[in-house]
N, C-alpha and C positions, 0 to 999 in steps of 0.2 A: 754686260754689253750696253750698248747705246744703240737704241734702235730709234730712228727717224720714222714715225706714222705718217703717212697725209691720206687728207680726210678731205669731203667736195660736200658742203651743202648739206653739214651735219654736226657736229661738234667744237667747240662745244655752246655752237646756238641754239640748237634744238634737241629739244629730250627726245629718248628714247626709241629703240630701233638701233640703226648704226649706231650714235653718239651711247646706247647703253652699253652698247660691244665695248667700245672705245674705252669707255673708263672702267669698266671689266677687268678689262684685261689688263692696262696697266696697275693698277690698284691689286690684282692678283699673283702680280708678279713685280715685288719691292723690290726683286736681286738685279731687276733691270733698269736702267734711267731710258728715257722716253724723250725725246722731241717729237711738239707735233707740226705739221704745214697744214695749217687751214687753208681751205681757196672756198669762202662766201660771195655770195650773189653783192652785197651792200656793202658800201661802208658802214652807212650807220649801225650795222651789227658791231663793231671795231671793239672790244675790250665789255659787251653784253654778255657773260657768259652766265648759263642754265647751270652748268655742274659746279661744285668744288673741285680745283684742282689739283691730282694728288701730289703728296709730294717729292714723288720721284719723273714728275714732267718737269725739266730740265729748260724747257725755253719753247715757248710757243709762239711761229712766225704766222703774224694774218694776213692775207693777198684778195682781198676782192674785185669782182671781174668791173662792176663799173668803174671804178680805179682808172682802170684802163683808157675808157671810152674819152676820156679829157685830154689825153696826152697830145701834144700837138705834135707835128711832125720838125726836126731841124731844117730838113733843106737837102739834107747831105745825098751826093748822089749815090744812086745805089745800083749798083751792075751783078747781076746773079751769071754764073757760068749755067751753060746747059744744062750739067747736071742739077746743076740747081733748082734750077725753072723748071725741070721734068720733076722733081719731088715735090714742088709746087702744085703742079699741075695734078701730081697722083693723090696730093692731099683731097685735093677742092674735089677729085673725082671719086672720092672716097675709096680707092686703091690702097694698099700697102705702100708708103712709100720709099724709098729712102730715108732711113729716119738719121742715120747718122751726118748724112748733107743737111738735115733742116737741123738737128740740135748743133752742127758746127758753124751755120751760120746764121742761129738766131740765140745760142746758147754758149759759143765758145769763147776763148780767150779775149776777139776783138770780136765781138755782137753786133751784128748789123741791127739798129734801132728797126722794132716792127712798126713803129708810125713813119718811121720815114720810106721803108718798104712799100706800105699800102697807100703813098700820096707820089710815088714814083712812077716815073716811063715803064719801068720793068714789069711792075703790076698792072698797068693797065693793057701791056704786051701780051700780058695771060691770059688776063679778061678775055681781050680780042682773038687770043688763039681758041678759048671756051666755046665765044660766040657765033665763031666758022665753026665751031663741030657740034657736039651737042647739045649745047645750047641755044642755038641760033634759033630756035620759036620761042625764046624769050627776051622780055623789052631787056635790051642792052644797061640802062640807066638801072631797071631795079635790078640787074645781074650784079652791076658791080659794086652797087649797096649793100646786095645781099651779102656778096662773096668776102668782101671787106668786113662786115659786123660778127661776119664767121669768124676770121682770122684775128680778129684784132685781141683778145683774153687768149686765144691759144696763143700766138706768137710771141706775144709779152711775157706771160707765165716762162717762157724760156730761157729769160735773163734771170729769174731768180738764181740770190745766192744758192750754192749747194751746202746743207748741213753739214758739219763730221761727225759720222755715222761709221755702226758699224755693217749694218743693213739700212736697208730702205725696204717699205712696205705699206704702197699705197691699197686701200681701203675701199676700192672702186677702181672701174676704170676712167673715162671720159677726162677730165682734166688733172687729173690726182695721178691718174695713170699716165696719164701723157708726162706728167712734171717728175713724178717716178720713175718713168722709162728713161729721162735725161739726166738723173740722177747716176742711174746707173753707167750711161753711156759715160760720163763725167768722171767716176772714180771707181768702175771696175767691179765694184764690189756688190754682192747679193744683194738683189730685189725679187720680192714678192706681191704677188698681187691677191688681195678677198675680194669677190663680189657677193654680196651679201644678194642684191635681186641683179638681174644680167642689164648691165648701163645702158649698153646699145635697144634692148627691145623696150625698156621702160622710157626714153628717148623718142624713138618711135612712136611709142603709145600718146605722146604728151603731140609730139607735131601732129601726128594724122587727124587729133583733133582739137588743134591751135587756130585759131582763129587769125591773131598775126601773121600767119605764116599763107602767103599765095599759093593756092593749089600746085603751081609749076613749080614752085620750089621744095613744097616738102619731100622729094624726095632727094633734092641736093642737099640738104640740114643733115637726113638721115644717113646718108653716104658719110656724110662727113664725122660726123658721131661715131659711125662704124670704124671709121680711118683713124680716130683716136686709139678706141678697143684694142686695134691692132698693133699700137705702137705698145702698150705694155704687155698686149700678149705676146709679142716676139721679143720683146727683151727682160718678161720675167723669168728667173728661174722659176716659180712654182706659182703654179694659179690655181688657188684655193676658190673653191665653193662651198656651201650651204651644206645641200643636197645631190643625189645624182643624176635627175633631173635639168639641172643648172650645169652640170658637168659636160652633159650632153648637148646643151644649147652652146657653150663656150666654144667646146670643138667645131662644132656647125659653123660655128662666127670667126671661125679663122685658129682658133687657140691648137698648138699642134697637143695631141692626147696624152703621151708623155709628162707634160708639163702640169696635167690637169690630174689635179686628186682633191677629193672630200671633207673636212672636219665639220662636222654637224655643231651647231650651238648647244651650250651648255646653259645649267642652270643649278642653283643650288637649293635644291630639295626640300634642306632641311629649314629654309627661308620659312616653308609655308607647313610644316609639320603642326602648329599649333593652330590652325585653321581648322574647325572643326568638320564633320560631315553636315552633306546638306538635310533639314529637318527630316524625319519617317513623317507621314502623313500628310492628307492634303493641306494646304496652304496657300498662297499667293504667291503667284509667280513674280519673280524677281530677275531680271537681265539684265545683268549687263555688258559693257562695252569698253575698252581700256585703248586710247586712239589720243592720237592728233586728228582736229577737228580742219583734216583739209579736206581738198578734192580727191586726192587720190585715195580715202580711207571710204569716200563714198557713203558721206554718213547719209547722206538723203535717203539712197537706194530703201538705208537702215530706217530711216523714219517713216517712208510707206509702208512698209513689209511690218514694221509695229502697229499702225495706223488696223492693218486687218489683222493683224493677232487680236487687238482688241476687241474685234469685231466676233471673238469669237472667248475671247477670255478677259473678261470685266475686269478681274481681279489684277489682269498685269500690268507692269510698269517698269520703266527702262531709264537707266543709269547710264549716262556718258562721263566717263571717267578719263579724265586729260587734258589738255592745254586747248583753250580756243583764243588765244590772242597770236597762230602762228600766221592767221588767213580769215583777218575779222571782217571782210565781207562776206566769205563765204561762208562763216558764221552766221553772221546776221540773217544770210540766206538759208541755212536752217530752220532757226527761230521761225521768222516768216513763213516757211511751208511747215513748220508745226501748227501755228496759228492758223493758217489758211484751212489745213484736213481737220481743226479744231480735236486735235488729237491729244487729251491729257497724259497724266504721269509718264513725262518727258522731262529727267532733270540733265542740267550740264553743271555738273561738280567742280572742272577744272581739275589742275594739276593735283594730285592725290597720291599717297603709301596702298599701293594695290593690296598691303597686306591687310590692310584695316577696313578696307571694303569686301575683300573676298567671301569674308565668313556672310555676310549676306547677301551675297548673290548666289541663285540656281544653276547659272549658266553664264558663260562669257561666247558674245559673237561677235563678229569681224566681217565686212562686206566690201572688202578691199576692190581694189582693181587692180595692184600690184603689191605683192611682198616679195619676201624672201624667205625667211624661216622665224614665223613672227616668235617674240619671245612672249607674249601676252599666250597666246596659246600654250606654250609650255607652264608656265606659270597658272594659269588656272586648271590645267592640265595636275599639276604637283599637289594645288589645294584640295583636288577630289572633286573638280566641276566641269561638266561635260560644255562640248563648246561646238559652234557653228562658225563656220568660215566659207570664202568664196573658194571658188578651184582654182588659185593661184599660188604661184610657187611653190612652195613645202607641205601647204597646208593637206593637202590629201594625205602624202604620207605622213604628217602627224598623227592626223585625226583617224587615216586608217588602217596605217602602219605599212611600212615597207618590206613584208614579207615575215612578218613575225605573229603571234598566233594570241597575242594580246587582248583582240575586237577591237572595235569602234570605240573611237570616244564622245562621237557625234556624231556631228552632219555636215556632207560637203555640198555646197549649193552651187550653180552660176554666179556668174557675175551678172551683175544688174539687173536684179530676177524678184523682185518685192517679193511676187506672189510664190516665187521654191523659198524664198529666204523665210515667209509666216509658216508656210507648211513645215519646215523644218525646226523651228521653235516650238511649233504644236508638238510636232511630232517628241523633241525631245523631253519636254516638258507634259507630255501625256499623265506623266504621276511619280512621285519623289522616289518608286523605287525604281525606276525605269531610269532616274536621274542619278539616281548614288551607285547602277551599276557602271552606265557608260563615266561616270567618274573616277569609279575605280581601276576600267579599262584603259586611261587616261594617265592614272597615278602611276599604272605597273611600266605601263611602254615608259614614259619618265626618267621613271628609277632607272631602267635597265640602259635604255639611246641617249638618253640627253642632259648625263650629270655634267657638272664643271669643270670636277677633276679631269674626266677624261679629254676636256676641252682645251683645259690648260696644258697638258699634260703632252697632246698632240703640238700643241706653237712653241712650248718649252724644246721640245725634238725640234721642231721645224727652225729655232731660231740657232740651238747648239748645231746644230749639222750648220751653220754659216760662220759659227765664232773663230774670229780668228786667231791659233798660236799666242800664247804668251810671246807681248816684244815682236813680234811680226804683225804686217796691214797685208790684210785678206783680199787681194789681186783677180785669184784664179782661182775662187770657190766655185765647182760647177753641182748642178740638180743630184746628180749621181751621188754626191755625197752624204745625201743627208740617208739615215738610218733607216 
């Protein structure tokens, strides 16, 4: 088959997380050729890639949004029908809209140019209709800045060519999904949607506390984000999640529950079989950390919460193991509050084979603000090392199993909680047998929930239930089909 991925803000510029799923799965399945649709923040990312690409990736198209922001407008005048300007309206109001009005008139045959859209009478008729109704206690001039910087990456992402595919299976929802849902609308054929962490709330999480963004408007951004969501949860056939957790948030967010079912991430076991057990006897405490060194990984929270381990275990010292050139100020800003609580053995190793540090570290921890089903946890999970995480996404039922008789393989903390994040490293780290057995609780849930086989195993069904006929194009594949 030829299956089309599109990816948002992940592969292949940045390691690890989504972009590891990504080259996963293709690389695990040669019998398939791959297209990917990247949609990046930058151009300058343009032809930067992190991975090797395998090679059964057949063509990789790149689209980044500030791209967009340049385009001038022609002129051309632009007259929307009512229906049109009411799917308009349901966008910006973060409504379900008519999706099939806006992908035929910003995505069909004859495209109406979205710069010349957002510099038209018509647009600014919208505005004005916004501003008499729920808008109207906000300044007019930033409304219609705002409402334009909204539209301008979504509506152009519209005119992309369409791949030939034999599915489509965007990787998120927000603009991946939006560009996937019009994918589908455009040739009929199977689309699926993974949300690895749920788009619309992790969205949310980033405005409520954006600093660009004026109080009056963050919740017009967040509407609108939603409004995306919606456009691939109603035109995927199957919207995969993580966990059942995330299953549960999708439906809430509009995804009808039919269409929602589970495949857990996978991992391959026998990666970390030659990593040994962590030493018998006391020793020096050793942690570490396997991250991108951004805001959302929360390393700071991680460097106070070490700041009073020390304060209580002389001996320890903490490993940040991964990339810190993705967010080198807030990097630096690290550095600097390590310096400041004069807090030592703090190293940043950078990009690293987690298999070659594992065998020395006691413990892997995580102080996220947002995941999905990390794969760092499963992975030190497999090596026999007990691990610490925030209460976000999957990580509780990792760590404490979803119904299964396994135990613990840690400790689940808050988020933003220095002082539960030291206590719970104490705690786990209390003494090497206390360590090698929640590792072993760790290893068994592993083996049993979260091999590769089964992972691949579940998207192999999921892509064959879409293939189409020998010598026949797959029109009228519907959900019911698949096995």
């Amino acid at each position: 088959m030829r299956i089309c991925l599109i990816v948002e803000g992940c592969y292949p510029y940045v390691v690890g997380g989504v972009s590891a799923w990504v080259q996963m799965l293709m690389r695990r399945m040669p019998e398939h050729e791959f297209i990917i649709v990247s949609i990046g923040a930058e151009q300058k990312q343009r032809g930067v890639y992190k991975y090797e690409l395998p090679p059964n990736l057949r063509e990789l198209r790149e689209y980044f949004l500030d791209e967009y922001l340049t385009h001038p407008g022609t002129g051309a005048a632009v007259r929307l029908t009512p229906a049109q300007q009411n799917a308009v309206l349901d966008l910006l109001r973060g409504a379900n809209p008519d999706w099939s009005a806006l992908f035929a008139l910003f995505g069909g045959e004859h495209p109406c140019s979205a710069n010349d859209f957002l510099t038209s009478p018509a647009f600014l008729h919208i505005v004005q209709r916004l501003a008499e109704g729920e808008a109207r206690h906000m300044p007019f001039k930033d409304l219609f800045w705002t409402l334009r910087s909204m539209l301008i990456p979504a509506l152009n992402l519209l005119r992309c060519p369409v791949p030939e595919a034999d599915l489509y299976h965007a990787v998120a929802t927000g603009y991946a999904g939006l560009l996937g849902a019009r994918f589908r609308w455009a040739t009929g054929k199977p689309f699926f949607v993974t949300e690895h962490g749920i788009y619309t709330r992790e969205r949310e999480e980033e405005i409520l506390k954006a600093e660009w963004v004026p109080v009056y408007f963050k919740r017009t951004w967040i509407h609108f984000f939603r409004a995306l969501s919606l456009a691939a949860y109603s035109q995927a056939d199957q919207i995969l999640s993580l966990f059942s957790g995330a299953r549960d948030l999708q439906i809430g967010l509009g995804a009808e529950a039919y269409r929602c079912r589970v495949i857990p991430n996978g991992i391959d076991v026998q990666r970390f079989a030659a990593v040994p057990p962590i030493a018998r006897g006391k020793h020096a405490l050793h942690i570490g950390a396997v991250l991108r060194v951004v805001p959302i990984k929360d390393v700071k929270t991680m460097i106070y919460a070490f700041n009073l381990v020390k304060a209580k275990r002389r001996d320890a010292r903490l490993t940040i193991i991964g990339p810190c050139d993705e967010d080198p100020g807030y990097y630096e800003e690290c550095v600097a509050l390590i310096e400041r609580l004069g807090c030592p053995d703090i190293e940043f190793v950078g990009r690293a084979d987690v298999t070659q540090w594992l065998p020395q570290l006691d413990m892997v921890i995580l102080t996220s603000i947002s995941e999905g089903q990390p794969f760092v946890l499963l992975e030190a999970m497999a090596a026999r090392r007990p691990v610490l995480a925030t209460n976000v996404g999957a990580c509780r039922e990792i760590i404490c199993g979803g119904g299964d008789d396994f135990g613990p393989a840690g400790v689940v903390v808050p988020v933003m909680n220095p002082e539960r994040v030291a206590e719970g490293i104490l705690d786990i780290g209390r003494s090497a047998a206390h360590m090698r057995a929640l590792g072993q609780n760790g290893y068994r849930r592993v083996a049993h929930s979260y091999q590769v086989e089964d992972f691949l195993a579940a998207y192999r069904a999921l892509y064959s239930g879409a293939a189409p006929k020998t010598g026949e194009v797959n029109h009228t594949w519907q959900a019911s089909a698949l096995p």
